[in-house]
N, C-alpha and C positions, 0 to 999 in steps of 0.2 A: 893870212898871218900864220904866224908858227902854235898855234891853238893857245891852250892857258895853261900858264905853269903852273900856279898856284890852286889846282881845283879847291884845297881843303878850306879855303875863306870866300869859297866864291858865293855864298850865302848868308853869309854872317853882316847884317846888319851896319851901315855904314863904315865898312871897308873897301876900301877904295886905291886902284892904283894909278890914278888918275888925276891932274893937279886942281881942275876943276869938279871932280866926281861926289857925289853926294852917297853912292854905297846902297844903295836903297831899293833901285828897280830888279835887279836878281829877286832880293830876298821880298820882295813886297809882291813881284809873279808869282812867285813861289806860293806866297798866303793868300795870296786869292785862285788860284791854280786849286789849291786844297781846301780853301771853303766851298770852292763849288766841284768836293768831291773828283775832281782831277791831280794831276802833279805835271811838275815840270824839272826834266833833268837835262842837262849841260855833260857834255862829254867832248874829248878831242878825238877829232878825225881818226884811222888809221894812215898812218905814211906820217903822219906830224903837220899835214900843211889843214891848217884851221881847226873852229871847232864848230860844231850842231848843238841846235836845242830841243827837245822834244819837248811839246808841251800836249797832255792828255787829256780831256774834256771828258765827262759823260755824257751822252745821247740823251 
């Protein structure tokens, strides 16, 4: 795909751009990503084609 337009609500709790999406799973990795002392971030590709997730764990 052509990565995400919109990065600034791609965490923001039940938004959604989807007709069936509930908005939830970003921001709810997110919070558990960071209860267990990790994170996870979302960025688009360079060139424009897609986007990557990192997500970070502690050992």
């Amino acid at each position: 795909g052509p990565g995400i337009m919109n990065m600034a609500n791609l965490f923001v709790p039940f938004f959604t751009t989807k007709p069936d999406g509930s908005g939830i799973g970003l921001p709810l990795s997110r919070q558990i990503a960071e209860a267990h002392g990790g994170s996870l971030v979302v960025m688009n590709r360079r060139g424009g084609k897609g986007a990557e997730a990192l997500l970070r764990l502690p050992r």
